[in-house]
C-alpha positions in Angstrom: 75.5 112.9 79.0 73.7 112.6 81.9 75.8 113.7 85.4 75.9 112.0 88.8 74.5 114.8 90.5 71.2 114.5 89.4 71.2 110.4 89.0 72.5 110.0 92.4 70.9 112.9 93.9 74.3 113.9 96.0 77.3 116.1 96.4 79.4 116.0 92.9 82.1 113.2 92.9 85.3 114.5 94.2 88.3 113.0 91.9 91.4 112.5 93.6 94.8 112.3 91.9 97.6 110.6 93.8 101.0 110.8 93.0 103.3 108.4 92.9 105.5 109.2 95.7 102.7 108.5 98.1 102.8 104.5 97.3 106.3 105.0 99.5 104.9 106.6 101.9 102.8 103.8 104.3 101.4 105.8 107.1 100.8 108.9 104.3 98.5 106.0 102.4 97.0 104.7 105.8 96.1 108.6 106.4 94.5 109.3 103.2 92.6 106.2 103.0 91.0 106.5 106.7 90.1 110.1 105.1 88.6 109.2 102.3 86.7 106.5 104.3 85.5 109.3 106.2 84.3 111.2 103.7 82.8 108.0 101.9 80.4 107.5 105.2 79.1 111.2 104.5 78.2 110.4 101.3 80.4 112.1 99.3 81.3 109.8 96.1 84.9 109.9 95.6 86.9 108.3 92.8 90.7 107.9 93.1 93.1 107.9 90.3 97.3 107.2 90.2 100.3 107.1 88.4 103.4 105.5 90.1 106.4 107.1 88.6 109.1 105.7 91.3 107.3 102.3 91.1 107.8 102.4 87.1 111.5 103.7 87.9 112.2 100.7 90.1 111.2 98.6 87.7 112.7 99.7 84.8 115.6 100.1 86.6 115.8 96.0 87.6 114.9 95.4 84.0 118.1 97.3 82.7 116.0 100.2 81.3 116.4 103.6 81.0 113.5 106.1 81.9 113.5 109.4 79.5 111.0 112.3 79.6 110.4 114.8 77.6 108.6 118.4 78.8 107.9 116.2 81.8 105.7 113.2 80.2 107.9 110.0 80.3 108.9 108.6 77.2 107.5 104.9 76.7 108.8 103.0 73.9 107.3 99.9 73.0 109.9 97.8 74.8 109.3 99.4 78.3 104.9 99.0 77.6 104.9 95.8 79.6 106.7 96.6 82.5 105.1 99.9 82.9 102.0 98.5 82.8 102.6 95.9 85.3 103.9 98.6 87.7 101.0 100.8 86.9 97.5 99.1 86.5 99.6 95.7 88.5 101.3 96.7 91.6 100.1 100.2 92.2 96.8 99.9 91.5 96.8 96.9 94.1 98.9 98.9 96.7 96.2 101.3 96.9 93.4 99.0 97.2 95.2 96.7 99.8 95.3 100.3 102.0 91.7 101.1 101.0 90.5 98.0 102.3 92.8 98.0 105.5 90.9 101.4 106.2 87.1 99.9 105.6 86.6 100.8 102.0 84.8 98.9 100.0 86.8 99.4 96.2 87.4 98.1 92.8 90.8 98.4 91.0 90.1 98.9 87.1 92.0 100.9 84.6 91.0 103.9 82.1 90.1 101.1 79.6 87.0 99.8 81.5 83.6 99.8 80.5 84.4 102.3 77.3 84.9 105.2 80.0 87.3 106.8 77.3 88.6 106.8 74.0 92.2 106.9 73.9 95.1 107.4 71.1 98.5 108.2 70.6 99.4 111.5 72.1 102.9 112.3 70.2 105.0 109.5 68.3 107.8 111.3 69.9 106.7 110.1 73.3 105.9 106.4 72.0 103.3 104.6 73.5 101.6 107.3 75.9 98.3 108.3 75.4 96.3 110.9 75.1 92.0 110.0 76.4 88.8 111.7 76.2 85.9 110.8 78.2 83.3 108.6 76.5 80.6 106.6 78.8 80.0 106.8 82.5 77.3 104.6 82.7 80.4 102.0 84.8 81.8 104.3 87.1 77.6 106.3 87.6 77.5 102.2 88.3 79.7 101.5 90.9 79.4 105.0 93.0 75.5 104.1 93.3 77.1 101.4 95.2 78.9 103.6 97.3 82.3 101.9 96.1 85.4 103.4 95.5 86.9 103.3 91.9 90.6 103.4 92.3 91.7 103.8 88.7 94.8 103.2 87.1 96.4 105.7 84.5 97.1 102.8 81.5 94.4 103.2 77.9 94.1 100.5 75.8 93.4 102.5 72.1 90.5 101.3 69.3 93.7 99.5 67.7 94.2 97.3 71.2 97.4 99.2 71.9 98.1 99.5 75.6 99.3 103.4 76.5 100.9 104.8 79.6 98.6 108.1 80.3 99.9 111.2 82.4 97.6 110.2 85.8 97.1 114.2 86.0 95.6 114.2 82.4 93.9 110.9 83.0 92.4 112.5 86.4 91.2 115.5 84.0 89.4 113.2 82.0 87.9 111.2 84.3 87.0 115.0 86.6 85.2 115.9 82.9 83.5 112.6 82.8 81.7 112.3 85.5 81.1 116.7 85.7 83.2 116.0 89.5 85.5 118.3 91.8 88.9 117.9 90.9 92.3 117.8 93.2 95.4 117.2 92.7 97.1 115.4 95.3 101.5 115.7 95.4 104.0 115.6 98.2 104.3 119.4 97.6 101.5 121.4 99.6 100.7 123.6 96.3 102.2 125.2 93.6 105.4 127.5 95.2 106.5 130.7 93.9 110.1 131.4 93.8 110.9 131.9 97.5 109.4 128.3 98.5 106.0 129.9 99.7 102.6 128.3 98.7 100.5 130.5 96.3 96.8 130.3 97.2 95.5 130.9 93.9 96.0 131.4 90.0 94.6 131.9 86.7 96.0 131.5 83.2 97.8 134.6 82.7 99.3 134.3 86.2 100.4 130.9 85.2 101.8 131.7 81.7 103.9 134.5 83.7 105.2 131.9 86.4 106.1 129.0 83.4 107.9 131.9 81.5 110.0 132.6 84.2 110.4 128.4 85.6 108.8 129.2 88.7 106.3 126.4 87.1 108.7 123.9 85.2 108.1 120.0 84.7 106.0 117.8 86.7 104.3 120.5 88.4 103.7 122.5 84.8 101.9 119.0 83.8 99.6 119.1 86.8 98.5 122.9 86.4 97.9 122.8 83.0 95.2 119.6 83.5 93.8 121.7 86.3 93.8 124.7 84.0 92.3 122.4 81.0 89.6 121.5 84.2 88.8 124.3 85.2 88.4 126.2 82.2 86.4 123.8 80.7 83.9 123.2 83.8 83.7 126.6 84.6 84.9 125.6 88.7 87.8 125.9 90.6 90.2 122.8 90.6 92.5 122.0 93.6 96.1 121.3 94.1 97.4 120.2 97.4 99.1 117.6 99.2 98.1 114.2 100.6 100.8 115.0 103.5 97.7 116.8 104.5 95.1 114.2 104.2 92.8 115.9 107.0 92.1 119.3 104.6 90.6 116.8 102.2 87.6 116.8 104.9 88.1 120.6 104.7 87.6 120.7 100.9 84.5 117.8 100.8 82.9 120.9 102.7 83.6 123.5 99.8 86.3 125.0 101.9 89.9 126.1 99.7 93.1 124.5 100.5 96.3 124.0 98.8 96.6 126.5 95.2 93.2 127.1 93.5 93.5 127.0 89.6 90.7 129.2 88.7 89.1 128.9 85.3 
């Protein structure tokens, strides 16, 4: 599979993960956005991809549903598909292009089940309909970052058998980090991974990370997002960030190889 890099003849696509709390956040959106404009202009190809968890709570919530997780991966039975989707690849997805636009981007809202970017299946039955991808064809996304767009992707599959699956937005920002060979980071509203005492560790490697999941230093969400960024890094050989869109300014920071946040080293 042929890589940006050499088609485009430019720095490597920088993936940014959002989480979900910053779609509540207005002036942290506003921030990141006239960042990643910024970094747009010097021609650094950036693709940004969400999830939306207090979006999906809200609206289970005025639909009379109950949100269940299990080792921190919602649960989605079939019932609930609709109505995450809508608050996924729907609501969010348009939230974060209304602010890219506000800010001077230029940016296209699609989903993981564009353009055959991934194949995607059935993670665990116990989980219902979440999915697990894998990336397939880049030929959409090489597409639209020759532009100089911004693909601002939504976390929701579609499977071979049309099923439509809620994907983990830090396991859909793996795949998509693998697709197109990019940097990744992992944006929260947490400046890193903290150790015990509250204070940001700057960097860590599997064994580290076994030993701070052993003793729940690393428990739920977070363990989610460390182990994509493990799966990342390991598997690309390169460091993979995790930091915090509170701080939208380092992102300039890391666009010029510099560390910020908690390094997952491979």
């Amino acid at each position: 599979m042929a890589t940006l890099n050499t088609e485009l003849n430019t720095k490597p696509v920088m993936v940014l993960k959002v989480g979900g709390a910053l779609l509540q956040c207005e002036m942290g959106m506003a921030r990141l956005m006239e960042t990643a404009a910024k970094i747009l202009a010097d021609g650094q190809p950036l693709i940004m991809v969400h999830g939306g968890g207090c979006l999906v709570d809200e609206q289970l919530k005025a639909n009379n549903m109950v949100t269940e997780k299990l080792d921190g991966l919602r649960i989605t039975p079939a019932e609930q598909v609709p109505v995450i989707v809508g608050a996924l690849a729907g609501t969010s997805n348009k939230i974060l292009q209304a602010a890219a636009i506000k800010a001077g981007i230029t940016c296209l809202g699609m989903s993981l089940a564009d353009a055959d970017m991934m194949t995607a299946s059935i993670k665990d039955p116990q989980l219902g309909f979440v999915g697990e991808v894998e990336p397939n064809d880049a030929s959409y996304l090489e597409f639209v970052l020759a532009k100089g767009w911004m693909p601002i992707v939504s976390s929701i599959a579609i499977s071979s058998q049309g099923e439509m699956l809620n994907v983990n937005a830090d396991q859909a920002a793996t795949a998509l980090a693998k697709l197109v060979a990019g940097n990744l980071v992992l944006l929260s509203d947490v400046s890193g991974v903290l150790d015990g005492k509250g204070q940001l560790i700057s960097s860590l490697n599997r064994k580290e990370i076994n030993e701070l999941t052993k003793i729940g230093v690393i428990e739920k969400g977070m363990k989610v997002k460390v182990e994509a960024a493990l799966d990342v890094a390991e598997s690309m050989g390169q460091a993979v960030q995790i930091a915090s869109w509170r701080h939208a300014e380092q992102l300039i920071a890391l666009s010029n190889g510099e560390a910020v946040g908690t390094q997952i080293q491979p």
